[in-house]
Biotite code that builds the C-alpha atoms (Angstrom):
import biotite.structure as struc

atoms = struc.array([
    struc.Atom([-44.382, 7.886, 67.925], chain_id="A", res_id=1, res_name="UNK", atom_name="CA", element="C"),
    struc.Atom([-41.683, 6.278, 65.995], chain_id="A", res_id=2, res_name="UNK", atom_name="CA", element="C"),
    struc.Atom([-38.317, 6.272, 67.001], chain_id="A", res_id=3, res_name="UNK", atom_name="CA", element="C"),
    struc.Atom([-35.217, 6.481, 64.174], chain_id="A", res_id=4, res_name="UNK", atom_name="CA", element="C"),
    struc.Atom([-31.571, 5.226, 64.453], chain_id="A", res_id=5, res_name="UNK", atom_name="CA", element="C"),
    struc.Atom([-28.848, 6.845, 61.996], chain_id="A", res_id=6, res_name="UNK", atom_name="CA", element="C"),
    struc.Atom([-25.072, 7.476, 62.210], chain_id="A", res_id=7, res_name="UNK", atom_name="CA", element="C"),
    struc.Atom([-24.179, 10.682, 61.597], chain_id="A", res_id=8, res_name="UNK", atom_name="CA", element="C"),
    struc.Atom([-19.884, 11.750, 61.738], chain_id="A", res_id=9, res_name="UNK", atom_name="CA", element="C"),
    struc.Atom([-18.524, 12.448, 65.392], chain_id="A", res_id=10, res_name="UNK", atom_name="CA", element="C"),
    struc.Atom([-17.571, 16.035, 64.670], chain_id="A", res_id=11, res_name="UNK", atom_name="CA", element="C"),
    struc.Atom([-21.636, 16.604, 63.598], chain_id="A", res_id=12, res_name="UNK", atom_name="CA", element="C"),
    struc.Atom([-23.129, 14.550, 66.848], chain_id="A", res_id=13, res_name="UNK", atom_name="CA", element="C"),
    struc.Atom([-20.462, 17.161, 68.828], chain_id="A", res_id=14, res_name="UNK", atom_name="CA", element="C"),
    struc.Atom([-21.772, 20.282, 67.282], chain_id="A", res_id=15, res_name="UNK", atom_name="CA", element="C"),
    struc.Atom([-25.032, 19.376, 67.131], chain_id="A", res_id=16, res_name="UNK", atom_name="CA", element="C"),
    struc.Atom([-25.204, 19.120, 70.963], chain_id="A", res_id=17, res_name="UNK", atom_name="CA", element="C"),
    struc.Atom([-23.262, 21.884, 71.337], chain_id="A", res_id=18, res_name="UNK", atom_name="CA", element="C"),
    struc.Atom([-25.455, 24.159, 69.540], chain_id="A", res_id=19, res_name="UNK", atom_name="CA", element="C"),
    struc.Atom([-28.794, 22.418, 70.889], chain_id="A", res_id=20, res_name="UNK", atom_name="CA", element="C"),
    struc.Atom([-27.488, 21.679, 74.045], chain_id="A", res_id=21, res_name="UNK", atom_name="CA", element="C"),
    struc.Atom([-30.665, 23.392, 76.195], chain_id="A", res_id=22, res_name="UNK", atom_name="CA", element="C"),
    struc.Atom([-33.404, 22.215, 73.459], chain_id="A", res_id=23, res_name="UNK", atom_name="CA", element="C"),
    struc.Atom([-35.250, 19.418, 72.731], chain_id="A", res_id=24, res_name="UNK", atom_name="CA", element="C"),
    struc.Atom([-32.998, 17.575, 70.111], chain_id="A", res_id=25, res_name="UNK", atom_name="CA", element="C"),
    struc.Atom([-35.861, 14.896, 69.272], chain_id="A", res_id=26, res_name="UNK", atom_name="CA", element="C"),
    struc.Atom([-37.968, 17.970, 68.457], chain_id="A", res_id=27, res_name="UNK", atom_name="CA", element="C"),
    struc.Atom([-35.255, 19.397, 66.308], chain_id="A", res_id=28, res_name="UNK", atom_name="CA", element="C"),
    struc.Atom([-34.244, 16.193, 64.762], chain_id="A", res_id=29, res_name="UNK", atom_name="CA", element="C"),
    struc.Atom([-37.834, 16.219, 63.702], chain_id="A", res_id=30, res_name="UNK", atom_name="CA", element="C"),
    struc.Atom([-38.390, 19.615, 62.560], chain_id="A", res_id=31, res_name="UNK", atom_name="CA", element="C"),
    struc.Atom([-35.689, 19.369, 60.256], chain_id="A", res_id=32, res_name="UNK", atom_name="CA", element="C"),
    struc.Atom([-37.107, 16.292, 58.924], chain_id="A", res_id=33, res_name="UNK", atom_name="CA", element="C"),
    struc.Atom([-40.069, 17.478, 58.301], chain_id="A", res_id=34, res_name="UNK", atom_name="CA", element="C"),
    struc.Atom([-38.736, 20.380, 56.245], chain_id="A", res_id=35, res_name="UNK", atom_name="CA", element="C"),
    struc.Atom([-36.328, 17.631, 54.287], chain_id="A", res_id=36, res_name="UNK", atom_name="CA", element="C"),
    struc.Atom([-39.376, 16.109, 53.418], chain_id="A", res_id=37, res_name="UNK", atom_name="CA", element="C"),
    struc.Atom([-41.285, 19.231, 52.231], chain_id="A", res_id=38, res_name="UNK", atom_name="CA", element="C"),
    struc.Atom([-38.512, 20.358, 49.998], chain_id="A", res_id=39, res_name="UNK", atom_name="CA", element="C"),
    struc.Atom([-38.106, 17.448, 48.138], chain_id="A", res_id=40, res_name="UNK", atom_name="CA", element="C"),
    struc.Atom([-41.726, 17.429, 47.571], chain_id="A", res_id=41, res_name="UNK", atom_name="CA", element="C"),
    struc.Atom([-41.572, 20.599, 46.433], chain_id="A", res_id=42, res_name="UNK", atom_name="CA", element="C"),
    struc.Atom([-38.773, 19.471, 44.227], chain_id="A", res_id=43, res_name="UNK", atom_name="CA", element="C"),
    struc.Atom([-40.373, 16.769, 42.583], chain_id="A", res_id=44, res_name="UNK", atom_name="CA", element="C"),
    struc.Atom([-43.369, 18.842, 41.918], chain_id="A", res_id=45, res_name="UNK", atom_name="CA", element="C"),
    struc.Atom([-41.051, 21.696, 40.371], chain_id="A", res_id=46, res_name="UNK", atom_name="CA", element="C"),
    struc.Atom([-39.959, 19.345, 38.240], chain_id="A", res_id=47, res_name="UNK", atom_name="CA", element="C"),
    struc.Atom([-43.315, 17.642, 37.424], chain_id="A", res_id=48, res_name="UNK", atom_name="CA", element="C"),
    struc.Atom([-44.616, 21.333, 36.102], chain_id="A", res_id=49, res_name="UNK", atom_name="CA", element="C"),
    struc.Atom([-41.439, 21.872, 34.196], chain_id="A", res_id=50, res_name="UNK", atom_name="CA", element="C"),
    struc.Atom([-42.641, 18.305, 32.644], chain_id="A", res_id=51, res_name="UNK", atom_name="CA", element="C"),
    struc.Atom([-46.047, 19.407, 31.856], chain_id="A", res_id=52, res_name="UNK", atom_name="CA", element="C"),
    struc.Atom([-45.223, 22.826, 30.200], chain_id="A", res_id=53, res_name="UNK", atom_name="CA", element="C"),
    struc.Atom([-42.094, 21.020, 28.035], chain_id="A", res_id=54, res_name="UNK", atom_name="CA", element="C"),
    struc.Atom([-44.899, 18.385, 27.080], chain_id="A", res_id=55, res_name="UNK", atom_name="CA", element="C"),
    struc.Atom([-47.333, 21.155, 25.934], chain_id="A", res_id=56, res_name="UNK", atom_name="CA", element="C"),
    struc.Atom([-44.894, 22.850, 24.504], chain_id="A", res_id=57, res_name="UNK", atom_name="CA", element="C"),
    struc.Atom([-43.652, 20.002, 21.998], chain_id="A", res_id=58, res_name="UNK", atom_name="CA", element="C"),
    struc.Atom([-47.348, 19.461, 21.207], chain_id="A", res_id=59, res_name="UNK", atom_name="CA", element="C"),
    struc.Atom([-48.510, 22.648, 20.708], chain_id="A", res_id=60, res_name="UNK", atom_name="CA", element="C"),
    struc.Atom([-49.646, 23.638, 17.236], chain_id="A", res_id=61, res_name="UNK", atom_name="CA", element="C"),
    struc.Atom([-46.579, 25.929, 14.956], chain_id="A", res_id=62, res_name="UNK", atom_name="CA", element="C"),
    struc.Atom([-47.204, 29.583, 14.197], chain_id="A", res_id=63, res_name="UNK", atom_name="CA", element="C"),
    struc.Atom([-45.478, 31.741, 11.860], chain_id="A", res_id=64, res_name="UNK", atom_name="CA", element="C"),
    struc.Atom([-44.313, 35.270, 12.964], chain_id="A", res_id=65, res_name="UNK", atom_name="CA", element="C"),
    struc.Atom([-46.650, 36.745, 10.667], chain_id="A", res_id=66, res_name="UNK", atom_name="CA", element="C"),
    struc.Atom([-49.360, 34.274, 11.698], chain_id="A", res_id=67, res_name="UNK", atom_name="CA", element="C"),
    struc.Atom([-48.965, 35.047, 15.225], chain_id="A", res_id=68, res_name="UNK", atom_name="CA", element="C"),
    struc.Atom([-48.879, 38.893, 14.573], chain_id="A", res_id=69, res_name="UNK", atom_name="CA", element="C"),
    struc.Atom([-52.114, 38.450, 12.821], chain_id="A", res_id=70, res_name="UNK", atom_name="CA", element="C"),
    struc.Atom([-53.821, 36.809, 15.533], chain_id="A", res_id=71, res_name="UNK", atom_name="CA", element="C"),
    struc.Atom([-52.688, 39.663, 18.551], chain_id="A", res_id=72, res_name="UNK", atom_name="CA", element="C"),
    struc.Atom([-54.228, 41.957, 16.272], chain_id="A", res_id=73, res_name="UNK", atom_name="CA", element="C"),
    struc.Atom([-57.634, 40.422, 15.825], chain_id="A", res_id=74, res_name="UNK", atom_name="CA", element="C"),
    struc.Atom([-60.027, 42.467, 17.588], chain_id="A", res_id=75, res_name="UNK", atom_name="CA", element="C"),
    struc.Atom([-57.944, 45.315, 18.812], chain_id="A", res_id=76, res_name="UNK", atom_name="CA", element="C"),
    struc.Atom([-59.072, 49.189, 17.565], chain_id="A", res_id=77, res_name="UNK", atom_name="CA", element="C"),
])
């Protein structure tokens, strides 16, 4: 297991071990950094799908209203 060193304000350390004064605060630290990492993956892949569908969409073949109108109607009764 690794261990990390950060600073973090005096006012946050105080709380912080106020609030998780019974609990593990390794295991918190570590939960919490854990779900940092998740949502900035999720993040990046958010914005990696937004990517793909603007990239389809700017190379995706013009319709006219009328064409497109046309084409839902193919096939129907």
């Amino acid at each position: 297991m690794a261990t990390v060193n950060f600073s973090v304000p005096d006012d946050l350390k105080a709380a912080f071990n106020a609030t998780f004064a019974t609990q593990n605060k390794s295991a918190i630290i570590a939960a919490l950094m854990r779900e940092a990492v998740e949502r900035a993956q999720r993040k990046q892949r958010h914005r990696q799908a937004i990517e793909q569908i603007l990239s389809a969409h700017a190379t995706a073949p013009q319709v006219s209203e009328a064409q497109f109108h046309a084409a839902r109607g193919e096939g129907r009764p």
